[in-house]
C-alpha positions as CSV (number, residue, x, y, z in Angstrom):
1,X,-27.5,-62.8,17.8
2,X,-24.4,-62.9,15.5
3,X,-21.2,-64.1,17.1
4,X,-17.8,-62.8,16.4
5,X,-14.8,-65.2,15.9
6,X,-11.4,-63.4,15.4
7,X,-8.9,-65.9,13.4
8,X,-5.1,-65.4,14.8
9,X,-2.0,-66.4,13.5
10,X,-0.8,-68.3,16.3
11,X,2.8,-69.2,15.2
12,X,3.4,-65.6,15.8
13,X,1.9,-65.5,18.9
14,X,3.6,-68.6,19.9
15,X,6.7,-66.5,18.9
16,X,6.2,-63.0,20.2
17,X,5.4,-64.6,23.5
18,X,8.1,-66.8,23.5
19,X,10.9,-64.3,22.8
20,X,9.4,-61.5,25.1
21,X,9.4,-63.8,27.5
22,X,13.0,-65.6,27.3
23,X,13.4,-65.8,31.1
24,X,9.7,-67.1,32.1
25,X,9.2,-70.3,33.0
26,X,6.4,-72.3,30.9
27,X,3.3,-71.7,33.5
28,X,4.6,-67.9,32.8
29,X,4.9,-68.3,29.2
30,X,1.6,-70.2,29.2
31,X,0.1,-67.0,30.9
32,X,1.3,-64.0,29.2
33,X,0.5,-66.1,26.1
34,X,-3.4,-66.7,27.1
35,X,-3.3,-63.1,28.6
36,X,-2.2,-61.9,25.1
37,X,-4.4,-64.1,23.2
38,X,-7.6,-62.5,25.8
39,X,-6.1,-58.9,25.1
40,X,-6.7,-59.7,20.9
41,X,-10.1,-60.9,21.1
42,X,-11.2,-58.1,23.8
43,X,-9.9,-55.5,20.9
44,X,-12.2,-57.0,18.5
45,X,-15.3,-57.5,20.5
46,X,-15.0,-61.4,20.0
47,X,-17.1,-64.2,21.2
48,X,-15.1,-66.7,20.5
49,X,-10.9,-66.8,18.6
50,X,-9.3,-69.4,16.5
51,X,-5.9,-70.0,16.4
52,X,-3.9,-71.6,13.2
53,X,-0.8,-73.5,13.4
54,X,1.3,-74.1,10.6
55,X,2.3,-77.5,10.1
56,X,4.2,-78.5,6.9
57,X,4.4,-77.0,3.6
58,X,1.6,-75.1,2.4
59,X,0.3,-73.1,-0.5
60,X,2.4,-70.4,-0.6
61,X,5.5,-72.8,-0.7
62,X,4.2,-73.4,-4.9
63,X,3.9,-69.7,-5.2
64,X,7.6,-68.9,-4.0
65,X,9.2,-69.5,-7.0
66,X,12.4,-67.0,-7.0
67,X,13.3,-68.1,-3.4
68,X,11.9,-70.5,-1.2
69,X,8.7,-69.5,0.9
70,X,11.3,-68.3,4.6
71,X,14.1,-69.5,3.1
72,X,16.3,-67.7,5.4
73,X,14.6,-69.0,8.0
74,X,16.0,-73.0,7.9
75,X,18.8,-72.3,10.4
76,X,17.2,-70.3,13.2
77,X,16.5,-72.0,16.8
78,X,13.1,-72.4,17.5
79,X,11.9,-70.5,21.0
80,X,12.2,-72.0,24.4
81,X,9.2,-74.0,25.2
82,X,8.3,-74.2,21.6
83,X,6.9,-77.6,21.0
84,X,5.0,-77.6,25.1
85,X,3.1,-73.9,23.9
């Protein structure tokens, strides 16, 4: 039997749960985020998920040539309970 792995993005999950959830406390923010992260691997009929952080400069940093790869993104706060999600 074949099993399904769906590969997230989990800095955006880490963000859209964050930001939806501005007045949570971290066990809340914790649980929306697994509930959200159940709720994407339900949709695809997944065994099992993988989650990918990024952490420090990657590949598409040599391909942004014209501007820097998020450049306009130096300056913004990170989300409440970034670094304990």
């Amino acid at each position: 039997m074949n099993k399904t792995i769906v590969i997230c993005d989990a800095d955006s999950i880490l963000y859209a749960t964050s930001y939806a959830n501005k007045d949570k406390s971290l066990e809340e923010m914790i649980e929306n985020m697994d509930l959200f992260i159940s709720q994407i691997t339900n949709a695809c009929n997944a065994d099992r998920v993988l989650l990918c952080l990024t952490k420090g400069p990657n590949l598409r940093d040599q391909f942004a040539v014209t501007k820097p790869y998020k450049g306009n993104r130096k300056n913004r706060e990170f989300p409440m309970f970034y670094k304990e999600l």
